[in-house]
N, C-alpha and C positions, 0 to 999 in steps of 0.2 A: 321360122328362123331366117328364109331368106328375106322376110321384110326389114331385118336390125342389122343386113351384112354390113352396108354403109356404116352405120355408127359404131357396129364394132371395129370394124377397120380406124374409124379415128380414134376411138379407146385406144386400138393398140400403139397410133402414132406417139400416144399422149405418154399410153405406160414404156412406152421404149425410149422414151427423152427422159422420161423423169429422172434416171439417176446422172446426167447433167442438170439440174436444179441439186440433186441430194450430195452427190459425187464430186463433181468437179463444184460446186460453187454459184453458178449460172446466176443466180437470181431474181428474177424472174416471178415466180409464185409471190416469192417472200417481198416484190416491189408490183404487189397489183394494178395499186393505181398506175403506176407508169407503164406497167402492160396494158392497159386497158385506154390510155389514152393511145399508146404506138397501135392498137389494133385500132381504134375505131376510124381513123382515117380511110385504110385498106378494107373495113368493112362495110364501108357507106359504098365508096367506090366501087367495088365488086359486086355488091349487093346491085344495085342500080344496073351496072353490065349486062348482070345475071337474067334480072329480071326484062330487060331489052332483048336481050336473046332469047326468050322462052316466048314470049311478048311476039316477036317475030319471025317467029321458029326456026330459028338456030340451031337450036339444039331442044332437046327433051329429054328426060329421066324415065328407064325400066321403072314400073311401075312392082314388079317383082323384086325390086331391092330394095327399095323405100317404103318408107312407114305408112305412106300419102298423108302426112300433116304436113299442109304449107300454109307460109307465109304470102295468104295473097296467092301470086302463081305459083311463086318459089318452093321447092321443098327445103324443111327444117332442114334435114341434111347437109345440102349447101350452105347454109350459115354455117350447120358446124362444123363443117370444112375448111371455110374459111377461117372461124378462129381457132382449129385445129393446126391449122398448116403454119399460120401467123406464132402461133404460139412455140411451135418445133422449131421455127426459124428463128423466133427471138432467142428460146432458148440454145440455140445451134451456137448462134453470134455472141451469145454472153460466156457460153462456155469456151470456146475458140478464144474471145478475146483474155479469159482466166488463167487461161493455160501459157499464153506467148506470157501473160504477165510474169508467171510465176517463174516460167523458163529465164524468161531475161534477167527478172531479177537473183536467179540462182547463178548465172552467169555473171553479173557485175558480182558477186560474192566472192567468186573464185580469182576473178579481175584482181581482187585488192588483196587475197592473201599471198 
């Protein structure tokens, strides 16, 4: 179990956003491609970082939490962390920006009666 803590830790980032995609609107899931292109910039980037730091020992991963599947030096994990984290945030910024819409527009409504 302690080999999957990692990935369930991003499952849970994942299922505790998701009702900002279901809830508020977010959208996100429902506009993949365009997630998928906002993440890959951040994933190249990071990815490369990642792999410089490990590469130069920077840093290292317990081998007790992780799966030991890597990419190369990287562990899996780390990617999916990365498009864990990217994901939470896109969907953070899409819901935040749903909500001022919605507010403001409830506000101009009130404005004109």
């Amino acid at each position: 179990m302690n080999h999957y803590q990692y990935l369930l830790l991003m499952a849970g980032c994942l299922v505790i956003t998701l009702p900002l995609e279901l809830l508020l609107g977010a959208r996100v899931y429902a506009r993949w491609r365009l997630m998928l292109l906002a993440l890959l910039p951040m994933l190249v980037v990071f990815s490369v970082w990642d792999v410089v730091g490990i590469v130069r020992d920077h840093w290292t991963y317990n081998p007790a939490f992780v799966t030991g599947v890597h990419l190369g030096v990287m562990p899996v994990e780390e990617l999916v962390f990365f498009v864990t984290i990217g994901i939470c945030g896109l969907l953070t910024y899409e819901a935040v920006g749903t909500v001022l819409r919605r507010l403001r527009g409830a506000g101009s409504k009130d404005a004109d009666a």
